[in-house]
DRENGU-394119 format. One record per residue (C-alpha): x, y, z. Coordinates in steps of 0.1 Angstrom, whole numbers. Example, Ala and Ser with C-alpha at 12.3 -4.5 7.8 and 13.67 -1.06 7.14 Angstrom:
% DRENGU-394119
@c1: 123&c2: -45&c3: 78 .
@c1: 137&c2: -11&c3: 71 .
//
This chain:
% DRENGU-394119
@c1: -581&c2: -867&c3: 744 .
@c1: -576&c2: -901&c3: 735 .
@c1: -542&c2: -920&c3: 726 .
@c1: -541&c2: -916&c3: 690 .
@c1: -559&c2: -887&c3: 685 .
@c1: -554&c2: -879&c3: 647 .
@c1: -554&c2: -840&c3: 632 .
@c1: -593&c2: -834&c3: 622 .
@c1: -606&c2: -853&c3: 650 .
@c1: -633&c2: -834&c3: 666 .
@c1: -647&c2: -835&c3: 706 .
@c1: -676&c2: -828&c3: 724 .
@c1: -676&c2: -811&c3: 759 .
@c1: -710&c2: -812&c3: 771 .
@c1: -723&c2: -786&c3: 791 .
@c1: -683&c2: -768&c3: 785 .
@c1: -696&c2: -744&c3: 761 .
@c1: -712&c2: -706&c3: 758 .
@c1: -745&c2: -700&c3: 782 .
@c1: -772&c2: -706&c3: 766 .
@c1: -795&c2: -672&c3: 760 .
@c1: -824&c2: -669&c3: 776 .
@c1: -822&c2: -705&c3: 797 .
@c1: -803&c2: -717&c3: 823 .
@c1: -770&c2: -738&c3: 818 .
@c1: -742&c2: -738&c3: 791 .
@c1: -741&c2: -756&c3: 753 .
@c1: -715&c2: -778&c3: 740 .
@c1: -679&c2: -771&c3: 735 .
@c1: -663&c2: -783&c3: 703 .
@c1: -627&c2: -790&c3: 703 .
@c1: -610&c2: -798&c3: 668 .
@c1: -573&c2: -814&c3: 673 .
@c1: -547&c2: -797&c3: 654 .
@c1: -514&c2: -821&c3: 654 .
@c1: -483&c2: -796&c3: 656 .
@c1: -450&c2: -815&c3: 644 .
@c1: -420&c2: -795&c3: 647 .
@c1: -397&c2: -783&c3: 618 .
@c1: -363&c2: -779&c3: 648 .
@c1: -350&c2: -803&c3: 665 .
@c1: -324&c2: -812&c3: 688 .
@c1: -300&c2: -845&c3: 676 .
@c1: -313&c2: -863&c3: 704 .
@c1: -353&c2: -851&c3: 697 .
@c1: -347&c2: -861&c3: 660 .
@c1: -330&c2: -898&c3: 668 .
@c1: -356&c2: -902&c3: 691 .
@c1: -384&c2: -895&c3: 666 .
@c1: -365&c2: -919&c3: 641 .
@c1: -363&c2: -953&c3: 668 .
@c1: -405&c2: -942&c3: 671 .
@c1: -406&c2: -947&c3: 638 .
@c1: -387&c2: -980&c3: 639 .
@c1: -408&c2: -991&c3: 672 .
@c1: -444&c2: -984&c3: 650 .
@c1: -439&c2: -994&c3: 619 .
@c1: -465&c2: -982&c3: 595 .
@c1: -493&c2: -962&c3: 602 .
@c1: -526&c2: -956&c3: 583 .
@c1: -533&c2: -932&c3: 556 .
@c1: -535&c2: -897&c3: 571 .
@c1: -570&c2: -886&c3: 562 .
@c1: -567&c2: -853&c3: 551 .
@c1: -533&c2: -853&c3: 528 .
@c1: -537&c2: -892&c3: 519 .
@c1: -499&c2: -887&c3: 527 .
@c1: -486&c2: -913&c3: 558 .
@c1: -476&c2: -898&c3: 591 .
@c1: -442&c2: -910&c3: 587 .
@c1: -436&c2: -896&c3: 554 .
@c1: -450&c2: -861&c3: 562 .
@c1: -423&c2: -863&c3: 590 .
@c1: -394&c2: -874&c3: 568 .
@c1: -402&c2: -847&c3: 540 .
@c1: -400&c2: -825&c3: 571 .
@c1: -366&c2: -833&c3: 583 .
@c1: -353&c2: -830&c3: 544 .
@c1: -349&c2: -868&c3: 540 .
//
């Protein structure tokens, strides 16, 4: 993956997929990202999460929700 890689985004592993039937070699493996952010965290997970925040400022428009990264993580954390 690259750095960055948003939820959505979608890769292709040439030659990493299924055999193909009835010729030689494999097909393409698709990988869709799926961005996991955690609901628990420790005092020292969530203040590090917060001075991230600080450190990157403000993101882009998350594709899917049109909600910002950093406000999908606040409404997680109850703030």
């Amino acid at each position: 993956m690259q750095p960055g890689t948003q939820t959505g985004a979608v890769y292709r592993l040439r030659g990493k997929g299924l055999p193909r039937v009835g010729e030689g070699g494999r097909g393409d493996l698709h990988v869709r990202v799926h961005v996991w952010t955690p609901t628990k965290l420790t005092a020292e997970q969530r203040a590090l999460l917060e001075q991230l925040a600080k450190v990157e400022g403000s993101p882009s428009a998350d594709e899917h929700t049109g909600k910002k990264f950093w406000e999908q993580l606040r409404q997680a954390f109850g703030r």
